[in-house]
N, CA and C atoms as an extended XYZ file, in Angstrom:
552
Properties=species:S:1:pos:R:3:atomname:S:1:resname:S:1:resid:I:1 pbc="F F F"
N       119.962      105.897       99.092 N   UNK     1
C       119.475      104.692       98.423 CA  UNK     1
C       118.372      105.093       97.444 C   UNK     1
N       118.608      105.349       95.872 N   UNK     2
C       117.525      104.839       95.092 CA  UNK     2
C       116.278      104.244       95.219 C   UNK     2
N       114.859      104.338       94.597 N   UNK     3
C       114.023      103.226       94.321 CA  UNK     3
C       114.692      102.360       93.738 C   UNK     3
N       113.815      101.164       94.058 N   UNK     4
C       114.558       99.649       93.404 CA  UNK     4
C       113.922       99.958       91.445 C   UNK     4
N       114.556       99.561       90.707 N   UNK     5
C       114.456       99.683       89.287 CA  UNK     5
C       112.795       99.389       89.100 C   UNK     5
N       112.664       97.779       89.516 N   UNK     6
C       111.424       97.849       89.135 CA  UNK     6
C       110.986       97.289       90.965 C   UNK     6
N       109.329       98.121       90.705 N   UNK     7
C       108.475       97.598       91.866 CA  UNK     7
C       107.445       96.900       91.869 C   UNK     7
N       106.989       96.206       92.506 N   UNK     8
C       106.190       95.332       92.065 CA  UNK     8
C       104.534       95.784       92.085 C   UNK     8
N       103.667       95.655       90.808 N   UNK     9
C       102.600       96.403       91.224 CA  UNK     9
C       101.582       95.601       91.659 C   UNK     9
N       101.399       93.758       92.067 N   UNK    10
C       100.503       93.542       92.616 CA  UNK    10
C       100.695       93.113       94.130 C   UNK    10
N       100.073       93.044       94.746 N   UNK    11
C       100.276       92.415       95.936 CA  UNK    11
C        98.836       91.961       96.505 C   UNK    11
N        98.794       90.387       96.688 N   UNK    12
C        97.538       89.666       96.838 CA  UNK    12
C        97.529       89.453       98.581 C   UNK    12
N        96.476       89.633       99.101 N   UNK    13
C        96.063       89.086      100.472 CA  UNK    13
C        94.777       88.138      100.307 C   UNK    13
N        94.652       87.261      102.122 N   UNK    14
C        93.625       86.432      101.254 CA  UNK    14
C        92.240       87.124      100.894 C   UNK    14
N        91.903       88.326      100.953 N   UNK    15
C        90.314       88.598      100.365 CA  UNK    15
C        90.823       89.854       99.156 C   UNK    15
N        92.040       90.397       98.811 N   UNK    16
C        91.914       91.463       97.964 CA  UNK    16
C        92.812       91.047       97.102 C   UNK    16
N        92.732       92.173       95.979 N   UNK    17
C        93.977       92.406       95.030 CA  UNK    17
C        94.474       93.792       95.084 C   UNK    17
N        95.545       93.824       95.931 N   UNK    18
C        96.097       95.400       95.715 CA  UNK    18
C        97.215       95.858       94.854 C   UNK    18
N        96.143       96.611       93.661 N   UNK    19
C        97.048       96.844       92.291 CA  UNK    19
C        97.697       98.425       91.992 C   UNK    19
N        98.860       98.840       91.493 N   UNK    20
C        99.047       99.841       91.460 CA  UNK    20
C        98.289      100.549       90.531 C   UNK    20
N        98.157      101.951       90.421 N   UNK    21
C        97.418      102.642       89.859 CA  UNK    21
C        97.568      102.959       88.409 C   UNK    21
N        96.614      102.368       87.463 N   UNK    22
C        96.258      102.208       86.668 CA  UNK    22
C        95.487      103.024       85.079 C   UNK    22
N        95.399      103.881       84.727 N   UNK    23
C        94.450      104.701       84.416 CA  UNK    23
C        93.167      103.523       83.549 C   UNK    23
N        93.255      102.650       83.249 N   UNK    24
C        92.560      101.534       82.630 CA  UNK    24
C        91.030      101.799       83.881 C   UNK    24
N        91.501      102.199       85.065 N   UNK    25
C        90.436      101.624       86.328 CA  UNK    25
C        89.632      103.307       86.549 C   UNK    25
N        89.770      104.100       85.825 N   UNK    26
C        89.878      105.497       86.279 CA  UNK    26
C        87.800      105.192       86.128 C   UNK    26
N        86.848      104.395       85.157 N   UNK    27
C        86.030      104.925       85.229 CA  UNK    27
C        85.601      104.356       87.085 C   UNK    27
N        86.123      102.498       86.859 N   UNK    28
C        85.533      102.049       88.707 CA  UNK    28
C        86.169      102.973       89.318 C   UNK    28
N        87.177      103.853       89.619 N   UNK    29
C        87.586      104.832       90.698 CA  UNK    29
C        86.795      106.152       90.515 C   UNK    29
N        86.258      106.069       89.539 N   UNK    30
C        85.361      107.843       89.590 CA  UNK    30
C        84.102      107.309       90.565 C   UNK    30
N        83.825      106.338       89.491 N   UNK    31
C        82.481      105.761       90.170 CA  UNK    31
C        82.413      105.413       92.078 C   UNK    31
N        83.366      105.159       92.689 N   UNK    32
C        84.177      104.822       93.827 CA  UNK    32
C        83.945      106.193       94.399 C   UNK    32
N        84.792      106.692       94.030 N   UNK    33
C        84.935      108.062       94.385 CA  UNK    33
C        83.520      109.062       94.567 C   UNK    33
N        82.871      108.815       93.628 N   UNK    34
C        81.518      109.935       93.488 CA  UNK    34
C        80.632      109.019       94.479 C   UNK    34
N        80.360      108.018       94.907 N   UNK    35
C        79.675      107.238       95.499 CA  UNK    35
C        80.395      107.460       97.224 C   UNK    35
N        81.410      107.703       97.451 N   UNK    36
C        81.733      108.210       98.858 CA  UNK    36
C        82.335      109.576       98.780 C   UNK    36
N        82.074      110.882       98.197 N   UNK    37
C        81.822      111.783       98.094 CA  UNK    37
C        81.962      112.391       99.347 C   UNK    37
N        81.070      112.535      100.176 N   UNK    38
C        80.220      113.093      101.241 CA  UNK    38
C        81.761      112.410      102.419 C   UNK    38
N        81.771      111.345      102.399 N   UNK    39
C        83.013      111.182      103.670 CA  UNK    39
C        84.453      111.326      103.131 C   UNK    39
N        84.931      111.529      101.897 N   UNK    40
C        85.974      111.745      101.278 CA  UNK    40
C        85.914      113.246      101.902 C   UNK    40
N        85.181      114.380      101.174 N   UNK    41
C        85.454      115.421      101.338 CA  UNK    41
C        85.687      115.778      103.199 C   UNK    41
N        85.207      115.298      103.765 N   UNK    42
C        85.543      115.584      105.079 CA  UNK    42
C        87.044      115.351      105.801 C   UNK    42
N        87.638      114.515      105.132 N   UNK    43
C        89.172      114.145      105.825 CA  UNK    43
C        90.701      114.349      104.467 C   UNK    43
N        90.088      114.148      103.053 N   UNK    44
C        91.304      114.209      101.863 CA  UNK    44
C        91.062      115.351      101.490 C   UNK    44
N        92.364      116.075      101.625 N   UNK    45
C        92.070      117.317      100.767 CA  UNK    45
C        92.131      117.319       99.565 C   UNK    45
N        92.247      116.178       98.931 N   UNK    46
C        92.339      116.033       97.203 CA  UNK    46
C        90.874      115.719       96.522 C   UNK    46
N        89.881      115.300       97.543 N   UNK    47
C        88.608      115.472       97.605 CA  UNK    47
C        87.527      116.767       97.473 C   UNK    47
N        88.101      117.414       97.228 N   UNK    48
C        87.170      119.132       97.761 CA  UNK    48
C        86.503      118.851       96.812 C   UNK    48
N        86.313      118.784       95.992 N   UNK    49
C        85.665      118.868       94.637 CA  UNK    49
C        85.348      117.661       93.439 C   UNK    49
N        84.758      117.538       93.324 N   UNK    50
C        84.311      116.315       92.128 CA  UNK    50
C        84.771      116.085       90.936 C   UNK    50
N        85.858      115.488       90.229 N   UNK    51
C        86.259      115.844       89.137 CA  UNK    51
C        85.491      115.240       88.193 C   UNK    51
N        85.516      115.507       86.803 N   UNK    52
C        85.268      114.767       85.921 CA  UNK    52
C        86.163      113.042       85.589 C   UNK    52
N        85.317      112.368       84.538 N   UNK    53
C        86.186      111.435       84.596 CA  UNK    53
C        87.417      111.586       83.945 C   UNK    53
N        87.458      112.558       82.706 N   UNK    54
C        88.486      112.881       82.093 CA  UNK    54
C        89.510      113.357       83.239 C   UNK    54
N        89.355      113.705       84.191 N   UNK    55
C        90.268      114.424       84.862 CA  UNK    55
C        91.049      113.336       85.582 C   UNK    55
N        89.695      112.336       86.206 N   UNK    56
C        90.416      111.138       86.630 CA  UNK    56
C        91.332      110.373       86.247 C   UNK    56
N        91.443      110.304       84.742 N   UNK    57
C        91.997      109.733       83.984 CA  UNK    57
C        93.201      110.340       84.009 C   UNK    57
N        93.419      111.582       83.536 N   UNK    58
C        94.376      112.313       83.554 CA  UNK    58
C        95.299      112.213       85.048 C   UNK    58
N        94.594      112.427       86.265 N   UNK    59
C        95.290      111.990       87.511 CA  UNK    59
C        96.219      110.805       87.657 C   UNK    59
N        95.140      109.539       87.353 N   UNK    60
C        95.583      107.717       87.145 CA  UNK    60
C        97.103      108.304       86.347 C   UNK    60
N        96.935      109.058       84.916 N   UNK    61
C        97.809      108.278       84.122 CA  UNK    61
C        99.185      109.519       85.143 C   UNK    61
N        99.052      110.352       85.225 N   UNK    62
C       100.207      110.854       86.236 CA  UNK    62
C       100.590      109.872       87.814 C   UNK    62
N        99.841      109.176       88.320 N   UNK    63
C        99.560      108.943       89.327 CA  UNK    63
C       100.764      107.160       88.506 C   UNK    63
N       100.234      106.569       87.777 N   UNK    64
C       101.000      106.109       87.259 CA  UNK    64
C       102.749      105.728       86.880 C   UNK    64
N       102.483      107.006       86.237 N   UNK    65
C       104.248      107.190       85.681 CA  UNK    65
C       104.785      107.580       87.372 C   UNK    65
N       104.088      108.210       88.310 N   UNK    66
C       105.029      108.125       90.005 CA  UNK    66
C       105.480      106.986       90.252 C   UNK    66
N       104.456      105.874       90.132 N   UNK    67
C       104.546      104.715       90.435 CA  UNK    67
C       105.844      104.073       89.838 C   UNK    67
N       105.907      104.280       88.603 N   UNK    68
C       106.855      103.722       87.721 CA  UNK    68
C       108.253      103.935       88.336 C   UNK    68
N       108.110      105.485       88.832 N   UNK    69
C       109.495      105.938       89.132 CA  UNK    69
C       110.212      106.506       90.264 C   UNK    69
N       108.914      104.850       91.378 N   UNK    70
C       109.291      104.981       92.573 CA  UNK    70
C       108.804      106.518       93.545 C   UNK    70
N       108.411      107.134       92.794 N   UNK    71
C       108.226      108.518       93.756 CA  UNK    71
C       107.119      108.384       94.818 C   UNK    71
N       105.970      107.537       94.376 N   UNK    72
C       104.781      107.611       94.817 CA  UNK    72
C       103.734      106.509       94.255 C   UNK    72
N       103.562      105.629       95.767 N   UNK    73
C       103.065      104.468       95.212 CA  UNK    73
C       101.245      104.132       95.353 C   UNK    73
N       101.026      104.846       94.234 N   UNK    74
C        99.033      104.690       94.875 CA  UNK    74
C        98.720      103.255       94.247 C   UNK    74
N        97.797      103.001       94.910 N   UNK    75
C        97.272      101.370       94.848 CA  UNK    75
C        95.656      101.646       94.753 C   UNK    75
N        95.389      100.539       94.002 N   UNK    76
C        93.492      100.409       94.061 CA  UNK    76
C        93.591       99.099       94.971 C   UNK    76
N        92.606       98.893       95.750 N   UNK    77
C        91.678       97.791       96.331 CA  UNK    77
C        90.716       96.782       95.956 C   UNK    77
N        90.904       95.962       95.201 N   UNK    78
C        90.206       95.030       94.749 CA  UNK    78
C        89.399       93.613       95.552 C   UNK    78
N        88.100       93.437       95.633 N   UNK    79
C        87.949       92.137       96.204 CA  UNK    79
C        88.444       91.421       95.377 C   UNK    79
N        89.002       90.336       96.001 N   UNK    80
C        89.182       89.118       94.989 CA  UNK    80
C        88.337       88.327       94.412 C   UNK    80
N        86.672       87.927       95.326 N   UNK    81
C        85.836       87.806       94.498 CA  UNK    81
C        85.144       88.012       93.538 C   UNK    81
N        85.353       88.874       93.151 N   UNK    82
C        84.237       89.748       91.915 CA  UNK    82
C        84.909       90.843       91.171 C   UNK    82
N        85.980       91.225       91.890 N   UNK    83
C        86.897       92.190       91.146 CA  UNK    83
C        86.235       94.138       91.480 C   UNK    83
N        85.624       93.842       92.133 N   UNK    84
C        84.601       95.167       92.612 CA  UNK    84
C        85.676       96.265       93.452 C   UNK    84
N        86.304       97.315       92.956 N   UNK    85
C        86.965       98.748       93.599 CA  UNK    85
C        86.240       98.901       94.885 C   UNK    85
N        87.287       98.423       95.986 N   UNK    86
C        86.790       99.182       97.500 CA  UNK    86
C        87.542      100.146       97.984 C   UNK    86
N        88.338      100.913       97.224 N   UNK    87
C        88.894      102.195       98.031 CA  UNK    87
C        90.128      101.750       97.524 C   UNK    87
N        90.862      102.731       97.550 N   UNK    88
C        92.236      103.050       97.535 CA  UNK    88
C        93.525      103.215       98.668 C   UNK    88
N        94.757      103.499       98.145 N   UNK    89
C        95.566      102.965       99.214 CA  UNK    89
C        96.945      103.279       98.442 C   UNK    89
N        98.218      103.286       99.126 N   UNK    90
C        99.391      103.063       98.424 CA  UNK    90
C       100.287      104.062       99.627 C   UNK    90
N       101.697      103.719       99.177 N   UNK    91
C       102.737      104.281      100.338 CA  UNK    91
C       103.108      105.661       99.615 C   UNK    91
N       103.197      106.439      100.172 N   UNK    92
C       103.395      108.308      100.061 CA  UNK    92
C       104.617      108.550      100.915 C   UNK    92
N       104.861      109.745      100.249 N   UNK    93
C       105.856      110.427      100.778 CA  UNK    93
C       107.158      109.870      101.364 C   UNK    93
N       107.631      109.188      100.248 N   UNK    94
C       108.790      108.253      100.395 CA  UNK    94
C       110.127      108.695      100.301 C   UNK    94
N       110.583      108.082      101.777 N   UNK    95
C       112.195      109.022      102.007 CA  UNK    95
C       113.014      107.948      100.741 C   UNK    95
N       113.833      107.061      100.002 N   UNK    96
C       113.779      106.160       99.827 CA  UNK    96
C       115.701      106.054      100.756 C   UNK    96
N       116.111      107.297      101.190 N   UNK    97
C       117.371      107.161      102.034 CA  UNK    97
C       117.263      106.259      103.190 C   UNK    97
N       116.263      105.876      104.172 N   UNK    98
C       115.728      105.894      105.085 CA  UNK    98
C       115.932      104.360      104.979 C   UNK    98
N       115.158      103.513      104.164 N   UNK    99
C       113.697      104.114      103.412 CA  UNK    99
C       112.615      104.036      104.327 C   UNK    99
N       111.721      104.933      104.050 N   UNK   100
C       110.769      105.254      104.968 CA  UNK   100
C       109.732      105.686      104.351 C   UNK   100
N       108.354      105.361      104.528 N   UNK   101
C       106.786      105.916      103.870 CA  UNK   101
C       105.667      105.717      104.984 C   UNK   101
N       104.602      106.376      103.850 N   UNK   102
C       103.702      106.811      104.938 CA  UNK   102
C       102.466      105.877      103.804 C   UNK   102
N       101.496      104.886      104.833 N   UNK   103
C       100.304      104.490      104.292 CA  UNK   103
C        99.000      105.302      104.329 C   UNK   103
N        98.432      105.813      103.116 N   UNK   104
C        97.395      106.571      103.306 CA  UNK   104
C        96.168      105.464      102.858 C   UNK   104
N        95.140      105.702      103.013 N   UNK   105
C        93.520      104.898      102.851 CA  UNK   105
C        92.352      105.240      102.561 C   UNK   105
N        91.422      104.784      101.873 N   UNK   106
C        90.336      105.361      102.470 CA  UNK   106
C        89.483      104.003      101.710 C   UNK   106
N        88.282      104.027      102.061 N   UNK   107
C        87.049      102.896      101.565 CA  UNK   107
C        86.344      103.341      100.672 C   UNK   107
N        85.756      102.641      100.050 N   UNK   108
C        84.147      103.223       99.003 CA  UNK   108
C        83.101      102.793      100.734 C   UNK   108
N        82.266      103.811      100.496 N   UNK   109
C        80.856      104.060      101.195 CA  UNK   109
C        80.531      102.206      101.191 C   UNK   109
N        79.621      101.999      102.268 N   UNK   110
C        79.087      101.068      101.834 CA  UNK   110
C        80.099       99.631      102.307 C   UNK   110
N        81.280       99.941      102.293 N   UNK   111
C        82.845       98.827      102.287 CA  UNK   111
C        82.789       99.138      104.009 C   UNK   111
N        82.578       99.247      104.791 N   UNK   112
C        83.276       99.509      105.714 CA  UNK   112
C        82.796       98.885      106.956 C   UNK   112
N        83.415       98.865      107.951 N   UNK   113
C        83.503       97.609      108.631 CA  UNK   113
C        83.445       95.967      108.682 C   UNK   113
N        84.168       95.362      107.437 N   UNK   114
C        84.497       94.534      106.984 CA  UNK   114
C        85.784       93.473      106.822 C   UNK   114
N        86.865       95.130      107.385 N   UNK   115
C        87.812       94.867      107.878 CA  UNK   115
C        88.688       94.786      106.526 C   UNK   115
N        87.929       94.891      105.551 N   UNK   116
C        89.054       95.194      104.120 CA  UNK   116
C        90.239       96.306      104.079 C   UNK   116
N        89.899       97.205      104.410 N   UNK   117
C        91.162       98.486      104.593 CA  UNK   117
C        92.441       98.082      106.009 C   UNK   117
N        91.969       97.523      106.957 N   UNK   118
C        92.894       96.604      107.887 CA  UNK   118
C        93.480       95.833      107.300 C   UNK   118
N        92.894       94.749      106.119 N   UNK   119
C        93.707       93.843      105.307 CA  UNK   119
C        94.425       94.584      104.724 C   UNK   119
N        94.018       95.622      104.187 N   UNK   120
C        94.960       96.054      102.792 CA  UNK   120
C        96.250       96.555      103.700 C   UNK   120
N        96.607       97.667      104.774 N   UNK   121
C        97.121       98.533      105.161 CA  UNK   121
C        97.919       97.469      106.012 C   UNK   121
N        97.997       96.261      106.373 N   UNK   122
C        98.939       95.262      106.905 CA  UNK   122
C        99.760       94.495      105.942 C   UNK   122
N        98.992       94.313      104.535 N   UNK   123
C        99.435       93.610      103.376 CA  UNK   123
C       100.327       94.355      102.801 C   UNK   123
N       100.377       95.599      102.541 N   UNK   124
C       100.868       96.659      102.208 CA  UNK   124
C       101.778       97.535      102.685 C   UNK   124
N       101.736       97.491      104.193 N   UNK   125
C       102.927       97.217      105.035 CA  UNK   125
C       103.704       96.104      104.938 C   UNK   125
N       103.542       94.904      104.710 N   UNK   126
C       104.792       93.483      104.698 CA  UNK   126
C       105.263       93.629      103.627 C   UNK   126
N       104.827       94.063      101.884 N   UNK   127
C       105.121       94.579      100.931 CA  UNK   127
C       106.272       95.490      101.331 C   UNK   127
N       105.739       96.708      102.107 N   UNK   128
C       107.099       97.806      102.190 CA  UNK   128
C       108.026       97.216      102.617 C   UNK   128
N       107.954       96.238      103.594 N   UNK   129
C       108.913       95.900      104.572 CA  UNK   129
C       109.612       94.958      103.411 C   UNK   129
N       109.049       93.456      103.004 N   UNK   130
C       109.765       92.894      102.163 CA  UNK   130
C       110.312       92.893      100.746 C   UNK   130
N       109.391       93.727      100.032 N   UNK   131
C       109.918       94.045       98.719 CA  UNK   131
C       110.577       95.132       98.656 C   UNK   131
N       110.455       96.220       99.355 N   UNK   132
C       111.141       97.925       99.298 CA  UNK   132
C       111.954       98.217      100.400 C   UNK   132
N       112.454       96.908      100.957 N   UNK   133
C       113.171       97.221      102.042 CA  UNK   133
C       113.288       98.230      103.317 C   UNK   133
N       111.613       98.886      103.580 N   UNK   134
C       111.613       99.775      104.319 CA  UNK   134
C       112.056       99.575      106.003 C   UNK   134
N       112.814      100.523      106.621 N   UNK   135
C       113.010      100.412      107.663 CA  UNK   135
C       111.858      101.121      108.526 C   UNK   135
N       110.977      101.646      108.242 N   UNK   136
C       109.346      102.283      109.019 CA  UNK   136
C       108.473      102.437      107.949 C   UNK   136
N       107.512      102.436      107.848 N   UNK   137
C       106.019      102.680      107.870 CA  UNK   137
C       105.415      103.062      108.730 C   UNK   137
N       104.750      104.585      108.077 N   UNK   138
C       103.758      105.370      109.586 CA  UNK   138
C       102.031      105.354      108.292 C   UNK   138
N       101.742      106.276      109.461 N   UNK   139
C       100.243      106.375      109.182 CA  UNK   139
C        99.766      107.956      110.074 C   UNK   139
N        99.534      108.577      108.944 N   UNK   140
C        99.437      109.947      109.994 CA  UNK   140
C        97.908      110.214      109.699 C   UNK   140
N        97.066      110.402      110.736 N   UNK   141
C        95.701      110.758      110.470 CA  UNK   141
C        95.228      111.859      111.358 C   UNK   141
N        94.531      112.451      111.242 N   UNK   142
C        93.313      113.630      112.277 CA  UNK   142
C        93.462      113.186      113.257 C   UNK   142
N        93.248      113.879      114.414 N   UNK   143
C        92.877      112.922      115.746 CA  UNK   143
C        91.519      112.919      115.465 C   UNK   143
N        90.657      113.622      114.631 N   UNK   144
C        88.994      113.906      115.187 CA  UNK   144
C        88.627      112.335      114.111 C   UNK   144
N        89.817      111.889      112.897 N   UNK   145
C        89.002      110.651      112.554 CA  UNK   145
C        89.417      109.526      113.074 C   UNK   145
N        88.564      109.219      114.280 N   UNK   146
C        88.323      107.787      115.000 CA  UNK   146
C        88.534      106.388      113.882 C   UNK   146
N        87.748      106.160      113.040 N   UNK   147
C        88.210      105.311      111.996 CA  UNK   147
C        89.335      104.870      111.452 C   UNK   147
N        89.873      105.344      111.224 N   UNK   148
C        91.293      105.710      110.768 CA  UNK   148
C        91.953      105.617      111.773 C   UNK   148
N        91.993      105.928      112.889 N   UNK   149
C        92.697      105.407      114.186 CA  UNK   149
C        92.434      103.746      114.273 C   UNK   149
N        91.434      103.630      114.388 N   UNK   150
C        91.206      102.371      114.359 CA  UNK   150
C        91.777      101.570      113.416 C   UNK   150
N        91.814      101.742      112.610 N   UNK   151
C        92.424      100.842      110.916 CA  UNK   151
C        93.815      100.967      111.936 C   UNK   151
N        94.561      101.774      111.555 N   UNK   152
C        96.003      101.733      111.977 CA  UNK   152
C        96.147      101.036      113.300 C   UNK   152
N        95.460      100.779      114.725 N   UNK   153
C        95.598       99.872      115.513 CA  UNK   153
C        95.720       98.441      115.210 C   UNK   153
N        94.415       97.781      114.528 N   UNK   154
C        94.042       97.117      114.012 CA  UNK   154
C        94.973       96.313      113.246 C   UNK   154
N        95.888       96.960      112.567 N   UNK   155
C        96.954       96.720      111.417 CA  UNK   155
C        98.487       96.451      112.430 C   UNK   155
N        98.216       96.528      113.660 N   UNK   156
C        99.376       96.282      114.218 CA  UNK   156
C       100.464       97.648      114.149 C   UNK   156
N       100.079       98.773      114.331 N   UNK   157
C       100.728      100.133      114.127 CA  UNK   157
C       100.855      100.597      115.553 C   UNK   157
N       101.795      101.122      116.084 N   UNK   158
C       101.489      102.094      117.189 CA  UNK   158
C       101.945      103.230      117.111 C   UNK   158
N       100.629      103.495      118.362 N   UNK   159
C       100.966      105.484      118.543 CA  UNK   159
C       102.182      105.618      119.008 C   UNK   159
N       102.597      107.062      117.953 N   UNK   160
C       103.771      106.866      118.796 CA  UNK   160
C       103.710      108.688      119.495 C   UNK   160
N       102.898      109.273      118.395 N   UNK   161
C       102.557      110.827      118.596 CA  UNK   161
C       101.670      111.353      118.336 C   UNK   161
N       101.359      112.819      119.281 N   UNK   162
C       100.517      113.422      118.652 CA  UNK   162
C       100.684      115.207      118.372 C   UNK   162
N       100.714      115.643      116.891 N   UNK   163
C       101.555      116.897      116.784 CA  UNK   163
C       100.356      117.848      117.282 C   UNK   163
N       100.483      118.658      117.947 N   UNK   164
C        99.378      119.827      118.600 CA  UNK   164
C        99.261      120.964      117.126 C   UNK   164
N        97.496      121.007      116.491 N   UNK   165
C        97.615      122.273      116.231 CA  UNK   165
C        98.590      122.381      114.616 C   UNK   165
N        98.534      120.564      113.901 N   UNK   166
C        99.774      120.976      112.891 CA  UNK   166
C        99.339      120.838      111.379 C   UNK   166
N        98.225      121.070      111.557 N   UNK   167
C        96.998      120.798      110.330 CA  UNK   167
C        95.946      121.638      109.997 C   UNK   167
N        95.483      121.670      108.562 N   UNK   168
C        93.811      122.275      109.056 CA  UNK   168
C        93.016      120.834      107.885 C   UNK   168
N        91.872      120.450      109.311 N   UNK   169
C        91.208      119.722      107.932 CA  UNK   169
C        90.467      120.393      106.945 C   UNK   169
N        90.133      119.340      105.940 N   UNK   170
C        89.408      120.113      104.393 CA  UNK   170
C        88.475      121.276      104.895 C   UNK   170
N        88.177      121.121      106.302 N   UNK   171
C        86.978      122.327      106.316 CA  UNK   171
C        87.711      123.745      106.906 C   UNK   171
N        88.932      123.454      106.741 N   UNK   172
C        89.644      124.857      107.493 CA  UNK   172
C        90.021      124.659      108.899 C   UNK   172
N        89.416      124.207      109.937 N   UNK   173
C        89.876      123.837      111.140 CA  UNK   173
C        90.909      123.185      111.571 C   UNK   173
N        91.508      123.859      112.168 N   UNK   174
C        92.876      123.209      112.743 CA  UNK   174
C        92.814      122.036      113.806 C   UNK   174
N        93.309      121.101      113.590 N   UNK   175
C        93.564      119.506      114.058 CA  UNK   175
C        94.925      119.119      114.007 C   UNK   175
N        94.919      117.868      115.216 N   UNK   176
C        96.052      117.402      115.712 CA  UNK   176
C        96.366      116.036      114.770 C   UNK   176
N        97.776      115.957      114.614 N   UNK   177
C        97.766      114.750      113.999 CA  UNK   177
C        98.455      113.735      114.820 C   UNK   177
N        97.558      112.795      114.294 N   UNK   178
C        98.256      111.544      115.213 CA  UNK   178
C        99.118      110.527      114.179 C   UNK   178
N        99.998      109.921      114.891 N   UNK   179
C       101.152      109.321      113.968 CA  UNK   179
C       101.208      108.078      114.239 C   UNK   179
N       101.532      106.818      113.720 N   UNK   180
C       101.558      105.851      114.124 CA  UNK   180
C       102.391      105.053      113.587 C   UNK   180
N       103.618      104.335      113.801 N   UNK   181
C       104.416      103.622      112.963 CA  UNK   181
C       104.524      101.914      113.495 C   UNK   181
N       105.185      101.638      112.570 N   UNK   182
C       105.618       99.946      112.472 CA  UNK   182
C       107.586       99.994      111.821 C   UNK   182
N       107.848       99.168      112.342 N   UNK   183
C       109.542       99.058      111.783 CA  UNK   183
C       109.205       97.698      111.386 C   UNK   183
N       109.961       96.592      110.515 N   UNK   184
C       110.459       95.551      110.383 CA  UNK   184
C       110.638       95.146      111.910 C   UNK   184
């Protein structure tokens, strides 16, 4: 099975706007980004390092054309009040035979425990399920990040595993991953 031709890039819940990725947003996502720095680099390995904004830009507008063509769906986080970037989000690593993806997350500093990334990562799951026809949605995280366990409970996900030993996080250390899915 193909991606569907076109996908849809907004999807509203009641406190956010979750929009696909944009390069228009690249300076609020640097700014996002450089402002949770310090807990990014500890769990994304696409984090190691600080880019410029030009670079950001350059990412968005690749990060983009995926979007377009179904490969890879990154999303920004928007409140709906004010329009203010709280972290990012979107479905990865998409079988589309299956179809099957994986929700990745993370917050801006400052966003957290608010329960916004629980909204997004349930909203965003009914999306896979009803617009992309997915038959699963997982969520694979560290076991050592508790947070992130939590979001995925929270969101109505369950454990279903845990791989021994099948990772190293950003700091080199080897960690277990834990898996968590949802079906329709």
């Amino acid at each position: 099975m193909p991606a569907p031709d076109v996908i849809p890039t907004l999807i509203e819940t009641e406190r956010l706007l979750i929009r696909a990725i944009d390069p228009r947003y690249a300076a609020a996502l640097h700014e996002a980004v450089t402002e949770t720095f310090e807990e990014l680099h500890r769990w994304m390995p696409w984090a190691q390092s600080l880019g410029t904004l030009e670079q950001q830009h350059a990412r968005m507008t690749e990060a983009a054309a995926q979007y377009a063509r179904g490969e890879d769906l990154g999303m920004l986080l928007f409140r709906r009040t004010d329009d203010v970037l709280l972290g990012a989000s979107g479905l990865h690593r998409i079988n589309w035979h299956v179809p099957r993806m994986e929700i990745g997350y993370w917050r801006r500093a400052g966003c957290g425990g608010q329960g916004y990334v629980t909204e997004a990562v349930r909203g965003i799951a009914e999306f896979a399920f009803a617009e992309l026809a997915a038959q699963r949605v997982e969520i694979w995280v560290s076991s050592r990040n508790l947070p992130s366990q939590r979001v995925a409970e929270r969101a109505g996900f369950q454990r279903e595993a845990e791989l021994r030993r099948d990772r190293r996080d950003p700091t080199g250390e080897l960690a277990n991953s834990i898996i968590y899915g949802r079906t329709p």
